[in-house]
C-alpha positions in Angstrom: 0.0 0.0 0.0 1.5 3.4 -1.5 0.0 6.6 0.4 0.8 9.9 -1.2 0.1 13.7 0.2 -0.4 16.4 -2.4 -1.0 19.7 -1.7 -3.1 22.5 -3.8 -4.1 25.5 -3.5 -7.6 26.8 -3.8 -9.1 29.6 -5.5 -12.4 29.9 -3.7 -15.0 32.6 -4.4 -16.6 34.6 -1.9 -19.7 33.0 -1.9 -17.5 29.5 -1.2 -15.1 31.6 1.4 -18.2 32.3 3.5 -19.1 28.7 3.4 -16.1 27.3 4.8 -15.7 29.7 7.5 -19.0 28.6 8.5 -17.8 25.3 8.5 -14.8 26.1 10.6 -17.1 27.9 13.1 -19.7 24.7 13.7 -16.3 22.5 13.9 -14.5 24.6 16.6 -18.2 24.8 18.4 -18.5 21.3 18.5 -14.4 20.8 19.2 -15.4 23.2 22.0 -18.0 21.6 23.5 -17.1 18.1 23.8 -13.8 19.3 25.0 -15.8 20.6 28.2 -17.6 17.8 28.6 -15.0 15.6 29.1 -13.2 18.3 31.2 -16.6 18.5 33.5 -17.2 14.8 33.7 -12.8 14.2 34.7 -13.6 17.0 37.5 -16.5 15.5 38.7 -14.6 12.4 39.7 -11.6 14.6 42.2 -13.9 16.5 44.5 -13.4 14.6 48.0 -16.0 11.9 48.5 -16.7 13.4 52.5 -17.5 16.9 51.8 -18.5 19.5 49.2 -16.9 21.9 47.7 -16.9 25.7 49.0 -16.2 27.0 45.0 -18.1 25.0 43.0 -19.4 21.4 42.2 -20.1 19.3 39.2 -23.6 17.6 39.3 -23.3 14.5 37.2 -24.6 11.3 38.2 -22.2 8.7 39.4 -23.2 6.2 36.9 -23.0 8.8 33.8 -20.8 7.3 31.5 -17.1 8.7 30.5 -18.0 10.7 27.1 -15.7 9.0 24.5 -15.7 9.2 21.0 -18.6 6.4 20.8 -20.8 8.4 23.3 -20.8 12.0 21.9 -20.9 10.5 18.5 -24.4 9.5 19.5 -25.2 12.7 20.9 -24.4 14.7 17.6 -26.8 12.7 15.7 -29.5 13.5 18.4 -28.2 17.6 18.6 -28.3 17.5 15.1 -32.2 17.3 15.4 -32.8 20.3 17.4 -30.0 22.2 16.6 -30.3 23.8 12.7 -26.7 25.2 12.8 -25.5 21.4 13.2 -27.2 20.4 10.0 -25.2 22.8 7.7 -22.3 21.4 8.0 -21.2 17.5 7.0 -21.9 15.3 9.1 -19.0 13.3 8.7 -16.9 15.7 9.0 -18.6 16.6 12.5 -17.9 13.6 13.0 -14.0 13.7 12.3 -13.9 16.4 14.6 -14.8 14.6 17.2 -12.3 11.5 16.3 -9.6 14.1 16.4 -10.4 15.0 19.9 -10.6 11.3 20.9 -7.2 11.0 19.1 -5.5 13.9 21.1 -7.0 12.2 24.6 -4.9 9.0 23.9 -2.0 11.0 23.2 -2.3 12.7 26.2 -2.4 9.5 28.1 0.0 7.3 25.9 2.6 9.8 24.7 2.8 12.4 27.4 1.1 15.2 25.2 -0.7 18.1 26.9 -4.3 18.4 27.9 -6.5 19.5 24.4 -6.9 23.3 24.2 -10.3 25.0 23.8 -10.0 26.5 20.3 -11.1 30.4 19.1 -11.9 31.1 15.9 -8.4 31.9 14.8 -7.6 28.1 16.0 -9.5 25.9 14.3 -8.0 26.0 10.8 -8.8 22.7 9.1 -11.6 19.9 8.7 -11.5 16.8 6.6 -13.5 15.5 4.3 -13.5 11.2 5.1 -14.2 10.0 1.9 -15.8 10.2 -1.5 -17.9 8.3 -4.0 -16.1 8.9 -6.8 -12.8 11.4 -7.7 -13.9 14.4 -6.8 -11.1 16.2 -9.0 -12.0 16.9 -12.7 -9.3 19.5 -15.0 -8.7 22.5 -12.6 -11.6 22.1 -10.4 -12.2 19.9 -6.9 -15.8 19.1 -6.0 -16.8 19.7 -2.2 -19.8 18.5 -0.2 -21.5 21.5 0.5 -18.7 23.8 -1.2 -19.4 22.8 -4.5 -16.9 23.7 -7.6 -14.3 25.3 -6.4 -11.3 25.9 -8.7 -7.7 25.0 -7.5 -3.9 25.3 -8.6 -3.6 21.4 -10.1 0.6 21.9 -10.1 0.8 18.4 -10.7 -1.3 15.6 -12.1 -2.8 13.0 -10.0 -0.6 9.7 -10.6 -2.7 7.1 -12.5 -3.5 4.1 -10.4 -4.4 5.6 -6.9 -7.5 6.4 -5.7 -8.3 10.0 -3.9 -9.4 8.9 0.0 -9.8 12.0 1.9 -9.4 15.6 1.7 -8.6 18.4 4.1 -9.4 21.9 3.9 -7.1 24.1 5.4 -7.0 27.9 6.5 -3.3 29.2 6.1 -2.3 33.2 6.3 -1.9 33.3 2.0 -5.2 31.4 1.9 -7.0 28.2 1.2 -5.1 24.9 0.6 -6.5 21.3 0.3 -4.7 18.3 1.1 -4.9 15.8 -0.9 -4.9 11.7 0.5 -4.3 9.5 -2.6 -3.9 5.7 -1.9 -2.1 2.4 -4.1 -2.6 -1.5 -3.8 0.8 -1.8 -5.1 3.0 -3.4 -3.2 7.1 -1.6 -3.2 9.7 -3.8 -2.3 12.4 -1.8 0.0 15.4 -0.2 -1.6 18.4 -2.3 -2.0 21.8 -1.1 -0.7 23.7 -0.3 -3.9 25.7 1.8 -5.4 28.0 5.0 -4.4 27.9 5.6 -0.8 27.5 9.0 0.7 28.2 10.0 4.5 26.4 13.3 5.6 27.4 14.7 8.8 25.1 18.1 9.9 26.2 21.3 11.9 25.4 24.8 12.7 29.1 26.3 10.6 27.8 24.6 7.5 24.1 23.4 7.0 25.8 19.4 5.9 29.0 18.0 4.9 29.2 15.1 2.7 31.9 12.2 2.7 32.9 13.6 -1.2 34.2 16.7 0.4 31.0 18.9 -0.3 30.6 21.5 2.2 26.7 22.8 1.8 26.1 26.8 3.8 23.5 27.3 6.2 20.9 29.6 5.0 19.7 31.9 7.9 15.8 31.6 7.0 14.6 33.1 10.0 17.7 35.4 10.8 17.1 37.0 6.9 13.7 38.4 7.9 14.1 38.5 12.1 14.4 42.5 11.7 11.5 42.9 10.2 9.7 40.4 12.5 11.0 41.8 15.2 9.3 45.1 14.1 5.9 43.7 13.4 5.6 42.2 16.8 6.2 45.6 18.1 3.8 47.1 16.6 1.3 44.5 17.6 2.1 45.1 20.8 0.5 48.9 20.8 -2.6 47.3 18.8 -6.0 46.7 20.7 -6.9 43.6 21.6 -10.0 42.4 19.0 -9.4 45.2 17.0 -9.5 45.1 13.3 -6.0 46.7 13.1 -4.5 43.9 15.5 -6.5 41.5 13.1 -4.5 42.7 10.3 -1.0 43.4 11.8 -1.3 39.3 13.0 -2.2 38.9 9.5 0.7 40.3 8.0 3.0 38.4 11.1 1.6 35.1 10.0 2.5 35.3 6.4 5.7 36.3 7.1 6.3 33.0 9.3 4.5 31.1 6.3 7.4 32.7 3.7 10.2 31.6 6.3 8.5 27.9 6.8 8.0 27.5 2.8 11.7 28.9 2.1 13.0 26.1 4.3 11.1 23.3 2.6 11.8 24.4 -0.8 15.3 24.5 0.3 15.2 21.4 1.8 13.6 18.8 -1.1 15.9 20.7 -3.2 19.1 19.7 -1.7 17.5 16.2 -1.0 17.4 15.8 -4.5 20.8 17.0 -5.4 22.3 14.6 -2.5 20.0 11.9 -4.6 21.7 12.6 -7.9 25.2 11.6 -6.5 24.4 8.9 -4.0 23.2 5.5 -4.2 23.0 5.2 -0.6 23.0 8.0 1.5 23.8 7.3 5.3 23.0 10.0 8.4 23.1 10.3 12.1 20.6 8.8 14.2 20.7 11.8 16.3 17.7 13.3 19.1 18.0 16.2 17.9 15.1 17.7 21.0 18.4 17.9 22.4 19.4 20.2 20.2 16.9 22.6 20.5 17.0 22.9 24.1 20.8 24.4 24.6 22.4 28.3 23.7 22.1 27.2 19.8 18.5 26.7 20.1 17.3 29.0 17.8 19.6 28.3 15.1 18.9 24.7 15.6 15.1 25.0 14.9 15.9 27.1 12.2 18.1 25.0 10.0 14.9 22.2 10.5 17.0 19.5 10.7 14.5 16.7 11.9 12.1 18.3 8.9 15.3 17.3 6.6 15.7 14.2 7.2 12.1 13.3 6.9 12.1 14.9 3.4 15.4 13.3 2.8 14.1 9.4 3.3 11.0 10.3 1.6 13.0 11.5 -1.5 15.7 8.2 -1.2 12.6 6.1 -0.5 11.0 7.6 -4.0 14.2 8.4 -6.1 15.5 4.6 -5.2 18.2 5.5 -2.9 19.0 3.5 0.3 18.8 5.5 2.9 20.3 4.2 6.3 21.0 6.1 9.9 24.3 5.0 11.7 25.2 5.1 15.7 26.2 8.9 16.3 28.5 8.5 19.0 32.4 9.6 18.5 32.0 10.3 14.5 34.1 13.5 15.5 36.7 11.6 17.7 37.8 9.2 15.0 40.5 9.5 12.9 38.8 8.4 9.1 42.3 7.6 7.7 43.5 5.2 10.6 40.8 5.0 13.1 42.7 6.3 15.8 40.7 8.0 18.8 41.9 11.7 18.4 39.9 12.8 21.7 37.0 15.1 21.8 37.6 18.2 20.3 35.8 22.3 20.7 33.2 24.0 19.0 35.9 26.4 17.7 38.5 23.5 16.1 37.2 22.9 12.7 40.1 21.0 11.2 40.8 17.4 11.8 44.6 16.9 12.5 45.5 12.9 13.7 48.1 12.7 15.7 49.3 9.2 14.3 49.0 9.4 10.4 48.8 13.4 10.4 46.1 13.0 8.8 44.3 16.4 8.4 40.9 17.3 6.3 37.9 19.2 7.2 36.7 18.3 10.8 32.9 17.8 9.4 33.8 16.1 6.6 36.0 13.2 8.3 33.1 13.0 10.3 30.8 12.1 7.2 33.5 9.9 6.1 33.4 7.7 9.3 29.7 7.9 9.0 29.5 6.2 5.7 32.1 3.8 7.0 30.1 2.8 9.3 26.6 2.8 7.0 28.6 0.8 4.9 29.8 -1.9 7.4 26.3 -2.2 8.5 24.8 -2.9 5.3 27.7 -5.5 4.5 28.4 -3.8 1.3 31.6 -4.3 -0.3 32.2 -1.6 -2.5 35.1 -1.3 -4.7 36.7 2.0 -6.0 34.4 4.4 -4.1 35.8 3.5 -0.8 34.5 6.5 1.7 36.7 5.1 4.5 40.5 5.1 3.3 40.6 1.2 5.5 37.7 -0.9 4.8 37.7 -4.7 5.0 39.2 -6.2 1.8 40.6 -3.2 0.2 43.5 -0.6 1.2 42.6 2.5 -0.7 43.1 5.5 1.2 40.5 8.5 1.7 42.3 10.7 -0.8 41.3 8.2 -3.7 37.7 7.5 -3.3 36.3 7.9 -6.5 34.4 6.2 -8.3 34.5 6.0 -12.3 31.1 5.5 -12.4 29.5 8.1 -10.2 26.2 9.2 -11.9 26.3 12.9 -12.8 24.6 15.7 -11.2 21.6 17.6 -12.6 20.9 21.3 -12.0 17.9 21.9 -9.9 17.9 25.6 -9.2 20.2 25.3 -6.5 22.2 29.2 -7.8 20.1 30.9 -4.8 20.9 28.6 -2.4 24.5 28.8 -3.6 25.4 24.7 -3.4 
């Protein structure tokens, strides 16, 4: 089974953009108040059993039962009776709204996640469409229950074979996006570990360094446009609260986070496909990188979006053909990759790589990518000759300085010029 997300954007008209704020509305209503009714009946059960309380007291019976998913699910259906502002909006996707809230309860008690939120009408910015009788897209235009025709950005064709499953509506600061669930029988076998390896070692000096000796700059995506963020927030600071102004100025704040988010994923499935282009296998860290985002660097961290690169990076591999593998992170900047001598743990500010016992000396991140696909290598028990990434590996006695391989597959251009790669 093959599962694929696109994403389009919709051109609604105002007639349609009234419609699905009404939608939004009902949903964050009904988000809203099964939300409280959970909350009420979870208090009811911790007032003291001897004695009431002086504040106030929840008066449900004891034999009431908890309201899950099953329970208020039943109660829309009767609501929906008696209440007309119920029956203008999907049922089913009522319905979802209430599944998502059951969904965020078990997180809460299986995960650790926080207590569910009550949502205002800035909040709730999304509600899903379950499923559909036939394809709902036809040329440039997506059918909606209750919406109607409403004309989107088709940027890409729908792959033949898959079937649409659900769709998602979604609010965003530039506008109205649907997300697109498409679904495959066929069965893909996993990628086989083949061809030129490729060690990539991450940092905060330079965005990734490659076991080829590629050194890839950081683009500052959030420091670019901090100024003029930093600005905007001030100014929202003197604004009213529910004013139309404020409205506007949070506007404008919220599209400027949306250009910094998009920036960073264009940047990142670009580069994932360049490091596709030269790699057969492509081999990273397996690092916890909350870590990360928790120390002095921790806004450069969540800035670069490393976790959000790796994802795109195995998604690309996983559709480009490319193994992609992650290796033990522990002392890949303490090993010597010419000898494999233990050089010691070394500061923030050394950046070069000098072995004490071969005087051995190359760029400190990239003789970490080089131990890294050393070790991607050894664990997928590939012998590979003439693009040895290691200088020792088992059978062969090439050194670092001569792994190259005669037939490396050539890059292609992909707009990289801006991102200067």
């Amino acid at each position: 089974m093959i599962t694929l997300t696109y994403e389009f954007k919709l051109i609604p008209s105002p007639e349609q953009i009234a419609i699905i704020e009404d939608m939004l509305a009902v949903c964050r209503k009904v988000w809203n108040y099964a939300l409280r009714e959970r909350k009420d009946w979870i208090n009811s059960r911790k007032c003291a059993v001897n004695c009431c309380s002086l504040h106030q007291e929840y008066i449900i019976p004891g034999d009431a039962p908890y309201p899950n998913y099953k329970v208020q699910a039943a109660n829309l259906t009767k609501a929906k009776k008696a209440n007309p502002e119920l029956k203008r909006t999907n049922a089913q996707v009522l319905q979802q709204v209430l599944k998502t809230l059951e969904r965020a309860f078990n997180n809460m008690k299986q995960r650790g996640y926080g207590f569910p939120r009550f949502k205002n009408k800035y909040r709730m910015r999304s509600f899903v469409f379950p499923q559909f009788k036939s394809n709902p897209i036809s040329n440039e235009y997506i059918k909606l229950p209750q919406i109607g025709l409403v004309r989107m950005r088709l940027s890409r064709p729908i792959p033949e074979g898959f079937k649409l499953k659900q769709v998602r509506v979604v609010r965003r600061a530039s506008g109205y996006f649907a997300i697109v669930s498409l679904q495959s029988p066929v069965s893909v076998p996993d990628t086989p570990a083949s061809g030129h390896p490729l060690g990539i070692d991450i940092g905060l000096d330079k965005f990734l360094a490659t076991s080829d000796g590629e050194l890839i700059e950081r683009p500052k995506f959030l420091s670019q446009l901090q100024s003029k963020l930093k600005l905007l927030q001030r100014r929202l600071k003197l604004k009213s609260k529910a004013s139309a102004n404020r409205y506007k100025l949070n506007q404008k704040i919220a599209r400027l986070h949306q250009k910094i988010s998009d920036t960073r994923k264009d940047f990142h499935f670009k580069l994932a496909h360049n490091l596709c282009d030269k790699a057969g296998m492509i081999f990273v860290e397996d690092l916890d990188l909350r870590t990360w985002a928790k120390g002095m660097l921790s806004k450069h961290t969540l800035d670069a979006g490393f976790g959000q690169f790796f994802k795109i990076l195995a998604w690309v591999c996983r559709k480009r053909g490319v193994y992609f593998g992650k290796v033990d992170y522990r002392y890949t900047s303490q090993i010597c990759p010419n000898c494999g001598a233990h050089t010691g743990k070394k500061d923030l500010s050394e950046r070069i790589h000098k072995c004490p016992e071969c005087h051995y000396e190359i760029n400190r991140d990239v003789a970490a990518a080089k131990v890294i696909c050393h070790r991607g290598v050894t664990a997928v028990g590939q012998i590979v000759e003439q693009i040895d990434c290691v200088g020792v590996l088992s059978g062969t006695g090439n050194s670092l300085d001569k792994c190259h391989s005669s037939s490396k597959p050539k890059s292609r251009g992909l707009g990289f010029s801006r991102y200067n790669l």
